[in-house]
C-alpha positions in Angstrom: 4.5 -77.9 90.8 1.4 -77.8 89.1 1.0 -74.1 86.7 3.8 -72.9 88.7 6.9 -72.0 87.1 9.6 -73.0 88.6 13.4 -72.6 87.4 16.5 -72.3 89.3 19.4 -69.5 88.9 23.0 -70.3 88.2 23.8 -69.7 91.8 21.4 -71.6 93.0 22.4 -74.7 90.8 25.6 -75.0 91.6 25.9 -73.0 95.7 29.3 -74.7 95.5 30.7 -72.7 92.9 28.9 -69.4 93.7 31.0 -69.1 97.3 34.0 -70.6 95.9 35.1 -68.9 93.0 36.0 -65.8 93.7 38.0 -67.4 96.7 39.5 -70.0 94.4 43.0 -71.3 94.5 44.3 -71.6 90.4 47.8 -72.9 91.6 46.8 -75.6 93.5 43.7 -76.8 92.4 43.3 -75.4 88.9 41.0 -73.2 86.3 36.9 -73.3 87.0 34.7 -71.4 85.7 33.7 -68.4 87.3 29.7 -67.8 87.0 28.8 -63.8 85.4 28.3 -61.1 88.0 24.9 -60.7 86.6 21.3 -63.3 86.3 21.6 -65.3 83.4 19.6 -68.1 81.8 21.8 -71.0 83.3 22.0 -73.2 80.4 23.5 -69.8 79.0 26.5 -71.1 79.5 26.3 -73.6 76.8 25.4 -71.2 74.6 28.6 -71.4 71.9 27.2 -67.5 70.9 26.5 -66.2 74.6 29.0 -63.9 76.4 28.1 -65.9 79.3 29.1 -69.4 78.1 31.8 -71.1 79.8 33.3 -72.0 76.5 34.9 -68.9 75.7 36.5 -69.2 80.0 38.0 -71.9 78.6 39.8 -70.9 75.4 41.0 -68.1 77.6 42.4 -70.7 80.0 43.8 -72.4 77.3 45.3 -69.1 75.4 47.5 -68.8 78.6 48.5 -72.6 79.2 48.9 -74.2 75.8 49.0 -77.5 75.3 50.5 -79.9 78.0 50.7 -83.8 77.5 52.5 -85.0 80.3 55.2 -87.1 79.1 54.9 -91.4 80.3 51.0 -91.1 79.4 49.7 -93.9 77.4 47.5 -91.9 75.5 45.6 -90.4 72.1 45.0 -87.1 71.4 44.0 -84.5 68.7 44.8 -80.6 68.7 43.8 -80.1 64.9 40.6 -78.0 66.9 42.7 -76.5 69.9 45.4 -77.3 72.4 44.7 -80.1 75.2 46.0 -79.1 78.6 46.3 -82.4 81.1 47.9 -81.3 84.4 50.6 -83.0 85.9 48.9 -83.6 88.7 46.1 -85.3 86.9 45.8 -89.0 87.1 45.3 -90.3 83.6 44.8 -94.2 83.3 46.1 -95.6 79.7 43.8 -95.6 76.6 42.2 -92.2 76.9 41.2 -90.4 74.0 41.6 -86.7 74.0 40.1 -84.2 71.8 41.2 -80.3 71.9 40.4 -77.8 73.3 39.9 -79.2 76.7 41.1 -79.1 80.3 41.8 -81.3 82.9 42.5 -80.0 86.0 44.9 -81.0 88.8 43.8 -84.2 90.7 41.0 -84.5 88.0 40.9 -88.8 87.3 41.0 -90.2 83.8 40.3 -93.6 84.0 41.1 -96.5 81.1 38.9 -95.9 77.4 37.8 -92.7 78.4 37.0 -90.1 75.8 37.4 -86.6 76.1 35.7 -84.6 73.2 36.1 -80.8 72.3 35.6 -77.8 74.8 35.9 -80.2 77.9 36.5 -78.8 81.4 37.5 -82.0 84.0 38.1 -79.8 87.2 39.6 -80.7 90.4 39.1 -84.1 91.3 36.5 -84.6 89.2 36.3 -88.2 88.0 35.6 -89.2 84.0 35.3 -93.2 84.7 35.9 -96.3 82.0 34.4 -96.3 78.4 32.8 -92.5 79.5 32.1 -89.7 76.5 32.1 -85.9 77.6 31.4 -83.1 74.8 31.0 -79.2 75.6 30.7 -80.2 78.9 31.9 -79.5 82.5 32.7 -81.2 85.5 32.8 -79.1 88.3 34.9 -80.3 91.5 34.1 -83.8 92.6 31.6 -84.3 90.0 31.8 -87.7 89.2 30.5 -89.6 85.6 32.5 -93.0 86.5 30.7 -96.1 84.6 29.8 -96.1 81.0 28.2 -92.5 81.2 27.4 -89.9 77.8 27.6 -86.5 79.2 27.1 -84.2 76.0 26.4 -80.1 76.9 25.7 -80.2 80.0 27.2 -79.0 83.1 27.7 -81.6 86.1 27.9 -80.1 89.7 30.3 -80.4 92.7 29.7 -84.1 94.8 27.2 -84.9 91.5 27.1 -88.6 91.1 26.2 -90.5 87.9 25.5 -94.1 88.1 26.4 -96.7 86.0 24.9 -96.2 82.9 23.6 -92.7 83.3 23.2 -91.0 79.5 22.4 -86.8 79.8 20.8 -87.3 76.5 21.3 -83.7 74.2 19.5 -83.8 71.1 15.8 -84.3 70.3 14.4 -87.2 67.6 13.6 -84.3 65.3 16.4 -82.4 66.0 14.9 -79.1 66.8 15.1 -76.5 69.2 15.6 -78.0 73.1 12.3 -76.6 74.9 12.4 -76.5 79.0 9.0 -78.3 81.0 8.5 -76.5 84.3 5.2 -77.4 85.4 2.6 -76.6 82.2 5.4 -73.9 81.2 7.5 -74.5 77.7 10.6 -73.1 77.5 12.5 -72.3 74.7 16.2 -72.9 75.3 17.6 -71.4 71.7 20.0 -74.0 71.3 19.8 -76.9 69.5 22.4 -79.4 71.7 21.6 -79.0 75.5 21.6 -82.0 77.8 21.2 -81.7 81.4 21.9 -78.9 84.4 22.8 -81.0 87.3 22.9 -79.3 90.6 25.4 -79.9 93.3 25.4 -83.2 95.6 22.3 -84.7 92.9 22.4 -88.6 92.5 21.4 -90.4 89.3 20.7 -94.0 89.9 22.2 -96.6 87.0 20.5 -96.6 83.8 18.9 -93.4 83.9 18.5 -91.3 81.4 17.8 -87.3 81.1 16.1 -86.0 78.4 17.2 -82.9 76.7 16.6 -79.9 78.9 16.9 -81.5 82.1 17.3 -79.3 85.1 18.3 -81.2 88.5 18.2 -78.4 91.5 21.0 -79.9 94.3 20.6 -82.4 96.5 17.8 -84.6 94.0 17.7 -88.4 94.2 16.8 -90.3 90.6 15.9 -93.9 91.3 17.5 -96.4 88.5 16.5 -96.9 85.0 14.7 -93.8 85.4 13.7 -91.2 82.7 13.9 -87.5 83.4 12.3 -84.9 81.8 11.8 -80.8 83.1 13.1 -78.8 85.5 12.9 -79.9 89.3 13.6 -78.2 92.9 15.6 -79.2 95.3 16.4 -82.6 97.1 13.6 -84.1 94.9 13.3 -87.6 94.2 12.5 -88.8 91.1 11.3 -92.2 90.4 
């Protein structure tokens, strides 16, 4: 990419979710979050003080369900922070830890010794896998973070895969302020906590890691045991 700056919209992150929403069934398959009408930063929406983050989507969401624990769930859970809404239709495996506010969506799996931190959005059919941490975090339809994965502010798109392994790292050594790498170009993000931006259908091999302020456009390929660091186009391949 060379001195070229390169960074990807909202829209163009996550395609899936830019045709869908306004189109989307609530009833059936559940709450997502519905990108602004308007350009925004994408990592925005982790932004606790941004209009645009997703966070304050979901504590509307939650204002109108409340808290649901379906009842026969072998399960731990905290509200001292907010309500936790699991729909019925969700399939939550025993030993899952859940930490309000957060959402799980309809069809959304919860497999054995996951752990669900604060403002959490699991949409539909979206898959949190064994000994798994999410935090101020969502996973759009499909996404998938199944084996042993750390997915800490950051947003995770539809048909995403993360391998075994796979850690969205969100906080510097020092610290400090999260600054973007596109090409020669430094980025200041304003937030302190951001992990990774992954783009619809993008595959992270086992073992890899994202530094904070990773930007995966859709479609990319990451070998395993691979470190990632900037902002990359489309159907890269990172090795």
């Amino acid at each position: 990419m060379g001195d070229e700056l390169f960074m990807p919209s909202a829209e163009e992150l996550w395609p899936w979710m830019a045709a869908e929403s306004a189109a989307w069934n609530v009833q059936d398959r559940g709450a997502i979050p519905v990108l602004p009408r308007h350009e925004i930063e994408p990592w925005a929406l982790l932004d606790k003080d941004s209009s645009c983050s997703f966070k304050p989507l979901l504590d509307a969401t939650l204002d109108s369900l409340g808290s649901n624990i379906p009842e026969g769930l072998n399960i731990s859970f905290d509200e001292s922070k907010g309500p936790v809404y699991i729909d019925p239709r969700a399939i939550v495996e025993p030993g899952a830890h859940f930490i309000g506010p957060c959402y799980i969506a309809p069809e959304a799996v919860i497999r054995h010794g996951a752990y669900i931190r604060e403002n959490s959005w699991v949409c539909w059919k979206a898959l949190l896998g064994h000994a798994s941490e999410i935090k101020h975090s969502v996973l759009l339809p499909k996404a998938k973070a199944p084996h042993f994965n750390y997915v800490g502010d950051s947003i995770i798109g539809s048909e995403a895969n993360l391998g075994a392994g796979v850690i969205l790292s969100n906080l510097r050594n020092d610290g400090g302020q999260v600054i973007l790498r596109s090409g020669t170009h430094r980025i200041p993000s304003r937030l302190r906590k951001f992990g990774a931006l992954i783009g619809d259908n993008s595959q992270l091999g086992c073992n890899t890691v994202t530094n904070p302020g990773s930007i995966l456009s859709p479609g990319c390929m990451v070998h395993p045991n691979t470190t990632v660091t900037g902002v990359f186009p489309n159907d890269s391949i990172l090795d």
